[in-house]
C-alpha positions, 0 to 999 in steps of 0.5 A: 735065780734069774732076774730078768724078765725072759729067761737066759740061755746056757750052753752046758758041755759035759760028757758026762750025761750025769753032770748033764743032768743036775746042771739042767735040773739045777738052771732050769729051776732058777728059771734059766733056759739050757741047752746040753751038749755031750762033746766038743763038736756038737757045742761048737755047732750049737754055740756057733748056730744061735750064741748062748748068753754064757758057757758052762765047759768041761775041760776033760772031753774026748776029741776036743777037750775042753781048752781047744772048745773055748779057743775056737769060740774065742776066736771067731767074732760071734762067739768071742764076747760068750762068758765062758766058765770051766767045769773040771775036777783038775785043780792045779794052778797051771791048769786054772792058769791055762783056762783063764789063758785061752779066754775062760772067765771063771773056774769051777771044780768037781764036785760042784756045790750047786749054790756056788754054781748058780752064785758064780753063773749069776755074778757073770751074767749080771757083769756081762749085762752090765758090760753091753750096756757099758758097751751101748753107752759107751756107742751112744757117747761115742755118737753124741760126741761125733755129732757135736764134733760134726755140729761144732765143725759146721757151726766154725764153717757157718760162722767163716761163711757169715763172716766173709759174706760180703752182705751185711749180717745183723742179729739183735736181742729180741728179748729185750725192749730196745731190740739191742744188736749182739752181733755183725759181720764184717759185710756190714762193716764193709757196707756201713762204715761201722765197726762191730764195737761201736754198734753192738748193744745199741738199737740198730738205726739201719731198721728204720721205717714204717714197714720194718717197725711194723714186721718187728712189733708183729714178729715175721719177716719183711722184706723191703728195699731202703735209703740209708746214710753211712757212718760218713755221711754218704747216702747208700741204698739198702735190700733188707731182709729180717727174720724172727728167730724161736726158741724151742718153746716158741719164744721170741729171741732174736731178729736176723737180718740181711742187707745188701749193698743195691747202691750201684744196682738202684743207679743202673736202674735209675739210668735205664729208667731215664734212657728208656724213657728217652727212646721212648720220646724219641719213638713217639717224635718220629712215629716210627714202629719198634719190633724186637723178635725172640728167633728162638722162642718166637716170642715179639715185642711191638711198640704201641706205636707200631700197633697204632701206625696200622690202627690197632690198640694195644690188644687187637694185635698180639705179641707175635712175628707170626701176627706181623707176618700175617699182616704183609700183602699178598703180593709182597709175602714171598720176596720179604721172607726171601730178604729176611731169611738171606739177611739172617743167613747172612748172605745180605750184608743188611736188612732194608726192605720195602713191603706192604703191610695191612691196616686194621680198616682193610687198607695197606701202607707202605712200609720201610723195615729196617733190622739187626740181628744178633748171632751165636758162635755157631752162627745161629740167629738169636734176636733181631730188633728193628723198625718200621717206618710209614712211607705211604706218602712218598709212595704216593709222591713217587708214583705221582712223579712218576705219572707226571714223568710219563705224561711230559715223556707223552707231551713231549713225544706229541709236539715232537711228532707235531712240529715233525708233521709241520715241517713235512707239510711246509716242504709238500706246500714249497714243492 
C-alpha cells in the first residue's frame, strides 16, 4: 500500500489490455496513481511528457519490445533515474541477465502474484525515495562543505590581511574582569615595540583615558586620537578606534581595536599650525590683504584683513572674485581684467596691477595687486593667490609731486618769460 501523503505514479506497459486491466485495478486499490500504455511508442511518449515515479514493462511487445523501451529511457537524462521493473513469462538466466544489462531494477514473471507485485513496486519505490533524499543530502553536504572551504579561504585572506596591516590590530577578552589581550598583529608590533608573547593576557595599557574607559564600561565604539610612549621609551601619537564585539545571543565577547601610527601626521600638523600662524602675523605686520582664487570652482579666499582694509567685517563681504570684482572702479574695470586675463593666458610674464578699488563708506583706494598662478598640463589656470596692498598715500604723495612739479615747471617758465621782458626793455631804453 502507498504510504505517502499524494499518491505515486506508475507507468504500466503491456499489450496485453487483460494484464492492463488486473495491474490497474491492483495499484489503483493500493492508492497509487496509474497510467497504461499498450506499446512501446506511446510508453516512451508518456514517460518522456510527464516521468512517472516507476515502470512496470513488458518485455515481449510488438515494434518496440520491452529491452529497447527501457534503453531509450535510460538514456536520456529525464528518464534515466525511473525505476524500471520487467513483466515477462520468459524465465531464463540470459533473459533476466539482459534486463537488468539495459538498466531494469527488478524482474517479475507471469503469471504474476498480485502480493509480489505491489511488495516488489513497494520495496523500490521506497529505495528510490530514500536514494533522492540521499541525493539532497548528499547536495546539501556538498554545499555546507563549499561554503565552509569558501568561509575557511576568507578567513586564512582576512587573517593575511590583518597580519600584514601596517595598523595595529588589538582584540581583547571582554568577558573577563581585566579585559585580557588575546590577540596582535604584527602592525602593532611595528608601531608599539612589543611582541605578541609579551602582551597577550595582560590588560592592554595603550587604552588608557577618560573617553576609552568610559566607550568600554558602556560597551560602543569610540573613536579617539592619544599620546602614548613605546616599549623604548619614545613617545608616539596614536588614532584609535575600538569596537564591541556580540555573540548571537547578544553578549559581550570581545573588543577590537585599530591603531594607527599619526606620529609624523600630529608633527605636520604641528608645523603648519606654527607656520600659519606666522604668515598670519606677518599679514597683520604689513597690513596687507590675501586672495586665493579657486579659477575652477570660483570659489575665493579673503584675508580678514583685506576685507577691513576696505572697511568690511567679516561678513559683509562674501567669499567670492566676483564680490572683489564688483568692488573695481568703473574706470579702471576693462584694463584690470585685460591684465588678468593676459596674465593667466600667459602673454604677461607677471601680475602687477594698479587699480581702484571701492570702500564700504563709498570711497576708493589705491591698490597694488600682485598674484601667481598655478597651471594644468594643459596649460589651463587652476589657482591664483596673490595680495593686495594700500597705496592710497603714495597716490596722494605722487599726485602732490606732481602738482608741485608743474607749479615750479609754471614759476620757472614765469621768471623766465620775466627776466626775458627785462632784457628787452633795458635795450629799448639804451637805444
Amino acid at each position: 500500500m502507498n504510504n505517502y501523503l499524494s499518491p505515486e505514479t506508475i507507468l504500466i506497459v503491456d499489450d496485453s489490455e487483460e494484464n492492463l486491466h488486473l495491474l490497474t485495478e491492483l495499484l489503483i486499490k493500493n492508492e497509487y496513481e496509474v497510467r497504461p500504455a499498450l506499446d512501446g511508442e506511446s510508453a516512451i511518449v508518456a514517460a518522456l511528457a510527464e516521468p512517472p515515479d516507476l515502470i512496470l514493462l513488458d518485455i515481449v511487445m510488438p515494434c518496440i519490445d520491452g529491452y529497447q523501451v527501457c534503453e531509450q529511457l535510460k538514456a536520456d537524462q529525464r528518464t534515466q533515474d525511473i525505476p524500471v521493473i520487467f513483466l515477462t513469462a520468459r524465465n531464463e538466466v540470459s533473459d533476466k541477465v539482459k534486463g537488468f544489462s539495459v538498466g531494469a531494477i527488478d524482474y517479475i514473471t507471469k503469471p504474476f502474484q498480485p502480493e509480489e507485485v505491489i511488495a516488489r513496486v513497494e520495496v523500490h519505490l521506497a529505495n528510490q525515495k530514500l536514494k533522492k533524499q540521499l541525493e539532497e543530502q548528499n547536495l546539501r553536504l556538498q554545499q555546507e562543505i563549499e561554503v565552509r572551504i569558501t568561509a575557511e579561504r576568507q578567513l586564512r585572506l582576512l587573517d593575511r590581511a590583518i597580519a600584514a596591516s601596517s595598523n595595529g590590530i588589538i582584540i581583547t577578552d571582554a568577558q573577563l574582569s581585566d579585559n585580557p589581550v588575546v590577540y596582535v598583529n604584527s602592525g602593532f608590533e611595528n608601531i608599539t615595540g612589543y611582541t605578541a608573547k609579551e602582551v597577550i593576557g595582560e590588560n592592554c595599557r595603550f587604552w588608557q583615558g577618560i573617553e576609552l574607559s568610559k566607550a568600554i564600561d558602556e560597551k560602543r565604539n569610540c573613536h579617539t586620537v592619544l599620546r602614548n610612549f613605546r616599549k623604548d621609551g619614545t613617545p608616539f601619537w596614536q588614532e584609535l578606534t575600538i569596537s564591541p564585539v556580540y555573540d548571537a545571543q547578544g553578549n559581550l565577547t570581545n573588543f577590537i581595536g585599530v591603531q594607527q601610527d599619526i606620529t609624523n601626521r600630529m608633527a605636520k600638523e604641528e608645523a603648519l599650525q606654527k607656520s600659519e600662524e606666522r604668515w598670519k602675523w606677518v599679514l597683520r605686520s604689513t597690513g596687507d590683504g590675501i586672495f586665493d582664487w579657486n579659477i575652477q570652482t570660483g570659489e575665493t579666499f579673503i584675508s580678514t584683513e583685506l576685507k577691513q582694509m576696505q572697511g568690511f567685517a567679516e561678513d559683509e563681504l562674501a567669499n567670492t572674485y566676483e564680490a572683489l570684482r564688483n568692488l573695481l572702479h568703473p574706470e579702471d574695470f576693462e584694463e584690470t581684467l585685460e591684465a588678468i586675463a593676459a596674465y593667466l593666458k600667459r602673454l604677461s610674464p607677471k601680475y602687477e596691477v594698479e587699480y581702484r578699488l571701492r570702500c564700504k563708506d563709498g570711497s576708493y583706494k589705491w591698490i597694488l595687486a600682485r598674484g601667481e598662478a598655478q597651471w594644468d598640463e594643459r596649460g589651463n589656470p587652476l589657482r591664483m593667490v596673490g595680495s593686495l596692498k594700500d597705496i592710497s598715500d603714495q597716490k596722494q604723495a605722487q599726485q602732490a609731486l606732481q602738482l608741485t612739479l608743474a607749479e615750479l615747471k609754471r614759476t620757472k617758465a614765469q621768471l623766465l618769460q620775466s627776466a626775458k621782458m627785462s632784457s628787452v626793455g633795458e635795450i629799448i631804453t639804451e637805444n
